[in-house]
MIMAR-838378 format. One line per 4 residues: number of its first residue (from 1); their letters; for each residue x, y, z of N, C-alpha, C. Coordinates in steps of 0.001 Angstrom, whole numbers, always signed. Each point is the difference from the previous one (the first is absolute). Layout:
! residues N
NUM = a = X,Y,Z,X,Y,Z,X,Y,Z | ...
END
This chain:
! residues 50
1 = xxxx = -1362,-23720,+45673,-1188,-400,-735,-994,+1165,+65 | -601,+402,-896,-702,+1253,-143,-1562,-478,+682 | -996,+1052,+446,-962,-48,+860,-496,-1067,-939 | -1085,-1028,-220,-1217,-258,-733,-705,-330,+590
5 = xxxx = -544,+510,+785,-1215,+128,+903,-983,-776,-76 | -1158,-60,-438,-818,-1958,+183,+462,-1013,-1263 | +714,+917,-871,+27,-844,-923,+1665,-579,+416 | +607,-66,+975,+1181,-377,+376,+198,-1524,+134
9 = xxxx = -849,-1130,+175,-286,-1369,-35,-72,-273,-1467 | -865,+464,-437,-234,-569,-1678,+1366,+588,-685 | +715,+827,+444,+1383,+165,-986,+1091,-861,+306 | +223,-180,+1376,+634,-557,+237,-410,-1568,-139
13 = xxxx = -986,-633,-17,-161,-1455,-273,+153,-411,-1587 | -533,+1366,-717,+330,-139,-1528,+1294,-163,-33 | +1265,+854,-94,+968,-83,+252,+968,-1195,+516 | -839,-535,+979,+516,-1438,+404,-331,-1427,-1230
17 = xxxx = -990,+276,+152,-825,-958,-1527,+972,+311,-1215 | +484,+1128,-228,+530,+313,-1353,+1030,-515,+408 | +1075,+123,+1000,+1062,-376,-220,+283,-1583,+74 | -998,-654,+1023,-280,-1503,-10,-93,-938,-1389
21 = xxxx = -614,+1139,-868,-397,-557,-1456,+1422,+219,-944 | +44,+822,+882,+1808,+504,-1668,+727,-836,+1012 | +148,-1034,+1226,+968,-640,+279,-591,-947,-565 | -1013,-687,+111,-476,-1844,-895,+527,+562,-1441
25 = xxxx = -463,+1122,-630,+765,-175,-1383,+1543,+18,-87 | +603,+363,+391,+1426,-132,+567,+54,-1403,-20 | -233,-713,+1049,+16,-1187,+258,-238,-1164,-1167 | -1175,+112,-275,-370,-820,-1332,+495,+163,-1072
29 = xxxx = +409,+1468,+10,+1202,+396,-1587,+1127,-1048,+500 | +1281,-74,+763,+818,-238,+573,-212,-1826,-292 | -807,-545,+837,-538,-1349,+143,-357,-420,-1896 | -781,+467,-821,+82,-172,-1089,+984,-108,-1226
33 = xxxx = +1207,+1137,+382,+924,-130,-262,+1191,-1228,-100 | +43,-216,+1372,+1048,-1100,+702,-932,-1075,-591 | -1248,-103,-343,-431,-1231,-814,+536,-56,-1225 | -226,+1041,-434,+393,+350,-1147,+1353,-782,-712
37 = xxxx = +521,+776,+784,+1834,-263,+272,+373,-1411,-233 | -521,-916,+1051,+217,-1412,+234,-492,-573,-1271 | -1512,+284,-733,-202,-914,-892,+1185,+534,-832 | +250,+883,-828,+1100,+289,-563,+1270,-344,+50
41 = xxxx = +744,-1,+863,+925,-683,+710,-259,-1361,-249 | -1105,-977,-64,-199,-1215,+49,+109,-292,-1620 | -1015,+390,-662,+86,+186,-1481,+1300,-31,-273 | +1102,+855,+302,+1471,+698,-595,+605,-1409,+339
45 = xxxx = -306,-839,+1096,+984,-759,+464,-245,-1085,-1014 | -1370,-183,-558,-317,-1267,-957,+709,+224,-1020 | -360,+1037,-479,+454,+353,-1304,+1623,-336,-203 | +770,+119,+1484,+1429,-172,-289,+426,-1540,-386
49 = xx = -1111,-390,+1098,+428,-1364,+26,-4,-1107,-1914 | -671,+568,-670,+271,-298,-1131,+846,-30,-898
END
């Protein structure tokens, strides 16, 4: 890890924050999806049943 001298806390907590945030979007992409999925899947299954 290269020197950053007082500013070594604020990079590294940014850094933590950023990656915390690109994991909930990860997450909520993923989770939205699999909703996604199921209503679709549910829909497809009505539709057969006709």
């Amino acid at each position: 890890m290269p020197d950053l001298g007082k500013y070594a806390g604020a990079v590294v907590t940014s850094w933590a924050a950023t990656l915390v945030l690109v994991a909930a979007l990860i997450a909520i992409t993923w989770w939205q999806s699999a909703r996604a999925r199921r209503k679709l899947d549910a829909a497809e299954a009505r539709r057969k049943e006709r």
